[in-house]
C-alpha positions as CSV (number, residue, x, y, z in Angstrom):
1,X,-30.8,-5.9,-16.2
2,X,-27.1,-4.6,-16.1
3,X,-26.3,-1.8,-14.2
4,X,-24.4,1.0,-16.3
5,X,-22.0,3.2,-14.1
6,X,-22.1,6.8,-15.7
7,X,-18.3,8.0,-16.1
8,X,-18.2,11.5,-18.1
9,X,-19.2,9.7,-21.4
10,X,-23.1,11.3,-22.4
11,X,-23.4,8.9,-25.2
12,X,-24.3,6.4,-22.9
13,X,-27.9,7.3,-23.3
14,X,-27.2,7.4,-27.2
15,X,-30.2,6.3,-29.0
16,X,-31.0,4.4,-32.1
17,X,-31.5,6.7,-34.8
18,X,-34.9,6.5,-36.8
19,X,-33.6,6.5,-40.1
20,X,-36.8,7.1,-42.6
21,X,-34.5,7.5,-45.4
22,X,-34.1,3.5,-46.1
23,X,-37.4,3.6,-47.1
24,X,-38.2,6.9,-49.0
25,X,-38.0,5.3,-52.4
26,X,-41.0,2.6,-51.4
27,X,-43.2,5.4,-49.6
28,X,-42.5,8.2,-53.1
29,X,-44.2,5.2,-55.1
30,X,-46.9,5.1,-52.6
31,X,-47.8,8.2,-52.4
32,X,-47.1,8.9,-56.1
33,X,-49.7,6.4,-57.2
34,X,-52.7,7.7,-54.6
35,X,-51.9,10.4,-56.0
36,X,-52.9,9.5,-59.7
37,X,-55.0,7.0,-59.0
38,X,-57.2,8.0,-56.1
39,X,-59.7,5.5,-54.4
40,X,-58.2,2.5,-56.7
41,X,-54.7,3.0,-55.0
42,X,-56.4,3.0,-51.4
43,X,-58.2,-0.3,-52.4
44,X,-55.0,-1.9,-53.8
45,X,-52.5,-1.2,-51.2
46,X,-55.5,-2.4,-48.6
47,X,-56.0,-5.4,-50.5
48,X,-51.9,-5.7,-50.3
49,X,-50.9,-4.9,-46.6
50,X,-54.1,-5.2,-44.6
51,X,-55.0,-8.4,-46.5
52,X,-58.6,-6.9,-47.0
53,X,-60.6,-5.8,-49.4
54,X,-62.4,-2.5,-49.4
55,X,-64.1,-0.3,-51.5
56,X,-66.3,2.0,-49.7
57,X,-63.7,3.4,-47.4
58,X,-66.1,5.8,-45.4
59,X,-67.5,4.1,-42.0
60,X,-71.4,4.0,-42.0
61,X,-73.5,5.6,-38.9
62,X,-74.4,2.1,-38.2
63,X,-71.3,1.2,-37.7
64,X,-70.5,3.3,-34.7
65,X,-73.6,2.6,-32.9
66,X,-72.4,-1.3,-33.4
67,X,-69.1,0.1,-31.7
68,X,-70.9,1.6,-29.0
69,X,-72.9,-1.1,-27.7
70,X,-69.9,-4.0,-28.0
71,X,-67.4,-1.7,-26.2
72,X,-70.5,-1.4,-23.6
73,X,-71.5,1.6,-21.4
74,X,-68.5,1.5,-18.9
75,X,-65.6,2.0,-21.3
76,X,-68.4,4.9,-23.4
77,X,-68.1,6.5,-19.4
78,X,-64.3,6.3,-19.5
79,X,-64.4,7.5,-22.8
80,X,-66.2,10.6,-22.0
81,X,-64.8,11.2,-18.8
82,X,-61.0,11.2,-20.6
83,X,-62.5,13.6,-23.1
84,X,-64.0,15.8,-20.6
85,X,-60.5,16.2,-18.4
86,X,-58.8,16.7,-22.1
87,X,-60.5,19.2,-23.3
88,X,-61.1,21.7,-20.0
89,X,-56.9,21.2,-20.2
90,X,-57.0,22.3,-23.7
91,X,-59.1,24.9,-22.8
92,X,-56.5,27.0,-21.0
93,X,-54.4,26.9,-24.2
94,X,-56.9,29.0,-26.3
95,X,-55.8,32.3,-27.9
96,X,-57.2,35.3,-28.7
97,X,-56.6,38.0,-31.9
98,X,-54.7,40.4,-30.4
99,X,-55.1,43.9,-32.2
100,X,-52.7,46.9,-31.0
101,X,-53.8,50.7,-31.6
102,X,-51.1,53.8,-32.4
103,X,-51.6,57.1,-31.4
104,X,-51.6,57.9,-35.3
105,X,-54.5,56.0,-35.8
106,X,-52.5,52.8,-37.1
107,X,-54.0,49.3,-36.4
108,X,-51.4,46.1,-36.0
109,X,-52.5,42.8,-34.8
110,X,-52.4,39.3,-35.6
111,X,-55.9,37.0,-36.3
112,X,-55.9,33.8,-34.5
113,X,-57.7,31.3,-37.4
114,X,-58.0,28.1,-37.1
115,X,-57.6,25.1,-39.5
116,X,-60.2,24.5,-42.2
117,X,-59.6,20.8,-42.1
118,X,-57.7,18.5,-40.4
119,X,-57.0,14.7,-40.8
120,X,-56.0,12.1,-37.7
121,X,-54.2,9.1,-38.3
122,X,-55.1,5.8,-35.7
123,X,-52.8,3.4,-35.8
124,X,-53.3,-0.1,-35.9
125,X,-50.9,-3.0,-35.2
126,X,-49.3,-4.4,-32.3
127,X,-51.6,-2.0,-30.3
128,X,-55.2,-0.1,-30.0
129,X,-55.2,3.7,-29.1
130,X,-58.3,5.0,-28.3
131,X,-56.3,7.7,-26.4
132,X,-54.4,8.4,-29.2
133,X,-58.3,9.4,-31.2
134,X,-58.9,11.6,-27.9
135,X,-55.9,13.2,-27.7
136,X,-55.5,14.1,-31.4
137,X,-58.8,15.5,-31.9
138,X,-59.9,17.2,-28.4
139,X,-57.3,19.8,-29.1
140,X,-58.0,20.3,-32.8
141,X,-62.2,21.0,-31.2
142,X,-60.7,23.5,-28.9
143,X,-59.0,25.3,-31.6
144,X,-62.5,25.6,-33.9
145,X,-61.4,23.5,-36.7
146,X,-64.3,23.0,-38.7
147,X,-63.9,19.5,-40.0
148,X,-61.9,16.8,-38.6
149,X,-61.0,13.6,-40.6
150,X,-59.8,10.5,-39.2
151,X,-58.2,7.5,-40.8
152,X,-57.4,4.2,-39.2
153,X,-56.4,0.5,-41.0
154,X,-59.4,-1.5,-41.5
155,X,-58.8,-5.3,-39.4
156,X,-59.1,-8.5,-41.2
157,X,-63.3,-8.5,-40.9
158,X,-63.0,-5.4,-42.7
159,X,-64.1,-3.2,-39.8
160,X,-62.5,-0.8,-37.4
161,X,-61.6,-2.1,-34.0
162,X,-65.2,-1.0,-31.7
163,X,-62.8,1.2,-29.2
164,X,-61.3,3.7,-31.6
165,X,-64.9,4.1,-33.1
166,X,-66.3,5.2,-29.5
167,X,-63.7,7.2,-29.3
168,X,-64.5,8.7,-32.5
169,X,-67.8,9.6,-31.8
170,X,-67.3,10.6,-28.3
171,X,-64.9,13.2,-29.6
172,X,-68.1,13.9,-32.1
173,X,-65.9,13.0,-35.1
174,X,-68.2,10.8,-37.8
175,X,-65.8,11.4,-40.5
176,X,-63.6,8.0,-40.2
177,X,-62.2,6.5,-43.3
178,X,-61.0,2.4,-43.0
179,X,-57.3,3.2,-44.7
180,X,-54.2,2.9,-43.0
181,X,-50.3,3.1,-43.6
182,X,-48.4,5.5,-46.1
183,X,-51.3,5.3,-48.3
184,X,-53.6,6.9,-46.2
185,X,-51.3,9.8,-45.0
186,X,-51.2,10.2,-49.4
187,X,-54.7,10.4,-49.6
188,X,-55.0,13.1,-46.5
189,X,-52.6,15.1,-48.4
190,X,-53.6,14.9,-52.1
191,X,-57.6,14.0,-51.2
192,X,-59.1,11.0,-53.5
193,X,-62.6,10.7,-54.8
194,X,-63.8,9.6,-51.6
195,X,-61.2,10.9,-48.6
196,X,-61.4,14.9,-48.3
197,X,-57.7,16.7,-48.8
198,X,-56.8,18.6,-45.4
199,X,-55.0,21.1,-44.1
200,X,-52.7,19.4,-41.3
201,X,-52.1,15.5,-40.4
202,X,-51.3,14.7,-37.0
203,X,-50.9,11.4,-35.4
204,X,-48.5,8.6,-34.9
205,X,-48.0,5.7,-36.9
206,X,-45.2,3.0,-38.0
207,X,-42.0,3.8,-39.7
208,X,-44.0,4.0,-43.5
209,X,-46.4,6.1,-41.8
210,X,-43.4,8.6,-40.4
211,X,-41.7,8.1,-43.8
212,X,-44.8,9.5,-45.9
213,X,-45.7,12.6,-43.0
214,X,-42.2,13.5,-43.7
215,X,-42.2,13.6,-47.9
216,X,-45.8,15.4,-48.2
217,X,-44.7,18.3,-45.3
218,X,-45.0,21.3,-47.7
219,X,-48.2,19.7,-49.3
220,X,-49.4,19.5,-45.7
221,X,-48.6,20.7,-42.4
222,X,-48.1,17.6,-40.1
223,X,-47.1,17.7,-36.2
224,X,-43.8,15.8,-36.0
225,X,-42.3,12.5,-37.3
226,X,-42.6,10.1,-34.0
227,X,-40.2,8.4,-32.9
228,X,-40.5,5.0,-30.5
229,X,-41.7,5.7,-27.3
230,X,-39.7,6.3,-23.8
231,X,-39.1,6.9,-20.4
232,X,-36.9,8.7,-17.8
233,X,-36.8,8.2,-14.4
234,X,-35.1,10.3,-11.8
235,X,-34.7,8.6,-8.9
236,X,-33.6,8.2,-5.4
237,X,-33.5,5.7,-2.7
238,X,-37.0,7.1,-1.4
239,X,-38.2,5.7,-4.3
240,X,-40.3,2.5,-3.9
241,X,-38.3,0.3,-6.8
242,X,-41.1,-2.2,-7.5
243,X,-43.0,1.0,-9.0
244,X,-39.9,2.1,-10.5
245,X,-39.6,-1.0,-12.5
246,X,-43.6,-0.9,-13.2
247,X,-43.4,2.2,-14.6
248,X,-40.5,1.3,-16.9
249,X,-42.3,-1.7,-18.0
250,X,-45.1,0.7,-18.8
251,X,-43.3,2.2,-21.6
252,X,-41.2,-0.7,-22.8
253,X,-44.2,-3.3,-23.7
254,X,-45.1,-0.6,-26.7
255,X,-42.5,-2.0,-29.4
256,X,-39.4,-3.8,-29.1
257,X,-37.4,-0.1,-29.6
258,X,-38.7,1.6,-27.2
259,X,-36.6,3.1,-24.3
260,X,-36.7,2.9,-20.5
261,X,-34.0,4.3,-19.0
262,X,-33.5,5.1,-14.5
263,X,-31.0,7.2,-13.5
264,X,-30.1,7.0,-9.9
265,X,-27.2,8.3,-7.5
266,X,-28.6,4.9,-5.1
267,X,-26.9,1.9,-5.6
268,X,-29.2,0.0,-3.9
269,X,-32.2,1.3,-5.6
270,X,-30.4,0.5,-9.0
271,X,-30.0,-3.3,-8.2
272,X,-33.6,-3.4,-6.5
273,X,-35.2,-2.2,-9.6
274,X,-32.9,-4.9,-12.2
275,X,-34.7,-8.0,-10.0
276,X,-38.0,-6.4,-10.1
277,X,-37.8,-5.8,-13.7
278,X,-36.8,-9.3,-13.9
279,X,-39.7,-10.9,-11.8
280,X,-42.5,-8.5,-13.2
281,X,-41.3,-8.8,-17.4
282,X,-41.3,-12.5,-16.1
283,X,-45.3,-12.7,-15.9
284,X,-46.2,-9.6,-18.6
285,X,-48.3,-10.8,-20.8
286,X,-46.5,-8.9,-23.6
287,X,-43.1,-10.5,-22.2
288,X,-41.3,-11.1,-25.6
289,X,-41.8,-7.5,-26.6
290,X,-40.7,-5.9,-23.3
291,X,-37.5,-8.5,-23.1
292,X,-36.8,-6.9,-26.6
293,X,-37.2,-3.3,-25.5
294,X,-35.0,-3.9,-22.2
295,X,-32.6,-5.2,-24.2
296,X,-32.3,-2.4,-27.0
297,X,-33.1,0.7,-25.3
298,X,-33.2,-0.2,-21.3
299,X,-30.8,0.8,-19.2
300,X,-30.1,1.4,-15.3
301,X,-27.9,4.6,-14.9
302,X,-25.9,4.7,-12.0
303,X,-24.3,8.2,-11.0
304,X,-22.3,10.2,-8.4
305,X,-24.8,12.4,-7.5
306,X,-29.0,13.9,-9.1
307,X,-27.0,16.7,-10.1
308,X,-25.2,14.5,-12.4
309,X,-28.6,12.8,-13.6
310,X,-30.2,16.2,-14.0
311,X,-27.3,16.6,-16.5
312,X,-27.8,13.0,-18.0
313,X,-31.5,13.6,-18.3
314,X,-31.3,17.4,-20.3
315,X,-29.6,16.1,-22.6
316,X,-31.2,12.9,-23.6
317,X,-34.3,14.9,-24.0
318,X,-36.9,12.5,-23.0
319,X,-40.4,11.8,-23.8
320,X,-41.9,11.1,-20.5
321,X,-39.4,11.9,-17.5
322,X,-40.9,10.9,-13.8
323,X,-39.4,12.8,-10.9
324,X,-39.6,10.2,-7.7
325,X,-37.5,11.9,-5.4
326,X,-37.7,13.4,-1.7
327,X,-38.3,16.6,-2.6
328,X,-39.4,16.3,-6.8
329,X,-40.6,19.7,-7.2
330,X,-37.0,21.1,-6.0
331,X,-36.4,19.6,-9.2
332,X,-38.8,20.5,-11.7
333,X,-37.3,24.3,-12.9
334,X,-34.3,22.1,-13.9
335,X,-35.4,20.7,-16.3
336,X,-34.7,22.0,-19.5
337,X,-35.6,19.5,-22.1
338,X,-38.7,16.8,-21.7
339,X,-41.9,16.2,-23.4
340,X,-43.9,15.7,-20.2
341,X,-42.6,16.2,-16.2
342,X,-44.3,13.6,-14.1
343,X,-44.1,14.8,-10.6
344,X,-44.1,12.4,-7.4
345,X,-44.7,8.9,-6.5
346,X,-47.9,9.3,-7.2
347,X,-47.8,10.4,-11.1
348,X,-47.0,7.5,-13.0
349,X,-46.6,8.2,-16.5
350,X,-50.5,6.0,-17.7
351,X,-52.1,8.3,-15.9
352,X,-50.8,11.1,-18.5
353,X,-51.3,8.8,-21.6
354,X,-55.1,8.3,-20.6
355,X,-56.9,10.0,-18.4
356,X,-55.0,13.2,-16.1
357,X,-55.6,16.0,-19.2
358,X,-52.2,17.2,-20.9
359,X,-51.8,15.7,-24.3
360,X,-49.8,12.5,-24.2
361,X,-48.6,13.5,-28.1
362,X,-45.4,14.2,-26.9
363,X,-41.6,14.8,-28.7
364,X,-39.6,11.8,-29.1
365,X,-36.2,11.2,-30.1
366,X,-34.3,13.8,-27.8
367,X,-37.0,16.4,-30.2
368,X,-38.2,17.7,-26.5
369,X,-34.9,20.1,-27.1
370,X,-36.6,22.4,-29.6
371,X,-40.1,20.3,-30.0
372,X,-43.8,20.9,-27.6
373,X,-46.3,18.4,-26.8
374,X,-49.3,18.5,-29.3
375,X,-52.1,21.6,-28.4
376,X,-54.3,23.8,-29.4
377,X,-51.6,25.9,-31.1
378,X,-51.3,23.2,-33.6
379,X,-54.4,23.7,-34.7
380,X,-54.6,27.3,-35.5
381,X,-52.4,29.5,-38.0
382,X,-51.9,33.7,-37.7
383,X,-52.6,36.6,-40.0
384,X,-50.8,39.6,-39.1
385,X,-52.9,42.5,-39.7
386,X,-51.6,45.9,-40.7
387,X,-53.9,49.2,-41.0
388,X,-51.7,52.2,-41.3
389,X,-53.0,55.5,-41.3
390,X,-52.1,58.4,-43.2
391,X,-50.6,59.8,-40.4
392,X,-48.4,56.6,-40.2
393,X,-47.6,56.7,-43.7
394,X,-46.3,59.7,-43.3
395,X,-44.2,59.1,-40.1
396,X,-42.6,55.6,-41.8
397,X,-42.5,56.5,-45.2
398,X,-38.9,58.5,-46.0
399,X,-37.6,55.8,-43.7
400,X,-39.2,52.5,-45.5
401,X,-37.9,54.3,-48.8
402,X,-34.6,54.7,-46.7
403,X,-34.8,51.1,-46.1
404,X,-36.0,49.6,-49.5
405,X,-33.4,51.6,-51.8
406,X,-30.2,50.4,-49.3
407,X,-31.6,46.6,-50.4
408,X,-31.9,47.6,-53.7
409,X,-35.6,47.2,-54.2
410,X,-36.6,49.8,-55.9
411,X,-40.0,49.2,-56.8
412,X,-40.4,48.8,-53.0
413,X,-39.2,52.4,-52.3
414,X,-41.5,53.8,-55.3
415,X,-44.8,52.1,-54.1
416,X,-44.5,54.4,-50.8
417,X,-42.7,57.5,-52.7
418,X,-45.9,57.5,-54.7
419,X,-48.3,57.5,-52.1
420,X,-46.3,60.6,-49.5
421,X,-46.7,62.0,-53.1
422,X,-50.3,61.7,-52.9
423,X,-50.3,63.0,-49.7
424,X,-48.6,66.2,-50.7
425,X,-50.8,67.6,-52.9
């Protein structure tokens, strides 16, 4: 891999823009027609792009305890074990209604309630996430929500792939509908005869899955439109650059646009990592895809000094940033913009999309600026609560009617006037 010399210009770590506008026309019809024609739409568009045909879209009990015994007890342990880690994580993020008392005998608060109902999408495709089921749904359990619906494309038998269904009832979730694509983020949205309308969608998925999140927000709440996946490394020359290039690889095998990017102030740790990237994507086995990624998004980012690269790397914003330096933790208060902080040699970035317990649903696209990783905050929405006493009334009253009349909303000053009225006689 070429090594890029940093010279004052920050577009350097410009990134491709995901443009879901080229196919908003294709997605409206999509979603237009599960929208009149329920469960027949589902079956059409499966018979179309999954090149299966399906009716009953609902997975039977039978089916996951098929799932559970090909996958086998040893990836059920994993399974449970990931879960476990997850949700004690999650844990930690629960909130509490807070309610705040006046000396007038006023109440204010705000109710912490979570989601009714809440669908997952599992992608398909190029590669299996399991994780993705554990990660999407361990939070939403945290939170309370009462029902949790998942949807993931059918494969050419028909069925869905045995790993994402022990994942799925791992995570206690027996709700799993075999529709993937735009169509099914339609029916999550709109509900059909057979898949239940929710509250929220979260979960990744390809660019017509991205496309349709982004035209039924307002129908729904969704978590964010994802981006390709990517990496940041901050590095120096104690870093070991065999790892350095394995952890790069780690991100770049997940689709031809996704990004690895080092940043280094070590010259000779930038040209060891280019040959080990060029020996190890040598013998990957998904060596076509990574060439592709390295190609499109990789780079090796040469500057004067980490100063510089702490710069580099705030404003790229990445998803994943590792820290593999001397002293990392010096490090870690700055920096201002990154989906996940991995922190040490020892803290590659699978450890965070499988198995170590923050959620690996993470901002892409330079989103980490104003974007969170997915929790249990996603899951839950607020009430304000407002009990105001007479006394209270009668303290805030002249200076609401105050308020009200300098907007011009009359009827807003009178609904008060009325009531310190009432008080008077």
């Amino acid at each position: 891999m070429k090594i890029t010399r940093y010279t004052g210009d920050p577009a350097v770590l410009k990134r491709t823009e995901l443009k879901t506008e080229d196919f908003d026309a294709v997605v409206k019809e999509i979603i237009e027609n599960v929208k009149t024609s329920g469960d027949a739409a589902l079956t059409s568009y499966t018979d179309r792009f999954d090149h299966v045909h399906i009716e009953q879209f609902r997975v039977a009990e039978e089916e996951f305890a098929l799932a559970l015994e090909e996958v086998g007890p040893k990836f059920v342990s994993i399974l449970e074990k990931a879960a476990a880690r997850i949700e004690n994580f999650h844990n930690i993020q629960k909130r509490q209604s807070q309610i705040m008392n006046e000396a007038n005998g006023s109440m204010l608060g705000t109710l912490i309630i979570p989601l009714s109902r809440v669908g997952v999408y599992v992608p398909g495709g190029k590669a299996l996430y399991p994780s993705s089921v554990l990660m999407n749904i361990m939070p939403a359990k945290v939170a309370g929500v009462d029902e949790i619906v998942m949807v993931t494309p059918p494969q050419k038998d028909g069925k869905v792939d045995p790993r994402v269904l022990a994942a799925a009832k791992v995570c206690g979730v027996r709700d799993v509908y075999k529709v993937g694509g735009a169509q099914a983020i339609a029916a999550l949205a709109y509900g059909t005869e057979q898949v239940p309308r929710v509250d929220k969608i979260v979960g990744p998925g390809n660019i017509f899955v991205a496309t349709a999140k982004k035209l039924v927000y307002g129908q729904v709440s969704v978590d964010s439109i994802a981006g390709p996946s990517e990496i940041l490394i901050l590095a120096d020359d104690s870093a070991d650059p065999v790892l350095m290039a394995a952890d790069m690889l780690s991100q770049a095998e997940h689709d031809e646009m996704a990004g690895a990017i080092l940043i280094t102030d070590s010259e000779q740790l930038a040209e060891q990592v280019a040959v080990a990237l060029d020996e190890q994507t040598a013998s990957a086995p998904r060596r076509a895809v990574i060439e592709a990624s390295l190609e499109n998004r990789g780079m090796i980012l040469l500057v004067r000094d980490l100063k510089e690269g702490v710069e580099m790397a705030n404003a790229y914003a990445p998803e994943h940033m590792e820290i593999v330096t001397r002293d990392p933790f010096n490090y870690v208060p700055l920096i201002k913009n990154a989906g996940a902080i991995f922190v040490g040699p020892n803290s590659p970035e699978p450890l965070g999309d499988y198995m170590a317990g923050p959620n690996h649903v993470l901002p892409t696209g330079g989103s980490a600026r104003f974007f969170s990783p997915l929790c249990v905050d996603d899951f839950i929405k607020k009430s304000s609560l407002l009990y105001i006493s007479a006394a209270g009334l009668k303290e805030l009253g002249e200076d609401v009617i105050a308020f009200a009349e300098e907007e011009k909303l009359f009827a807003h000053a009178n609904a008060v006037r009325l009531r310190l009225k009432g008080q008077e006689q």
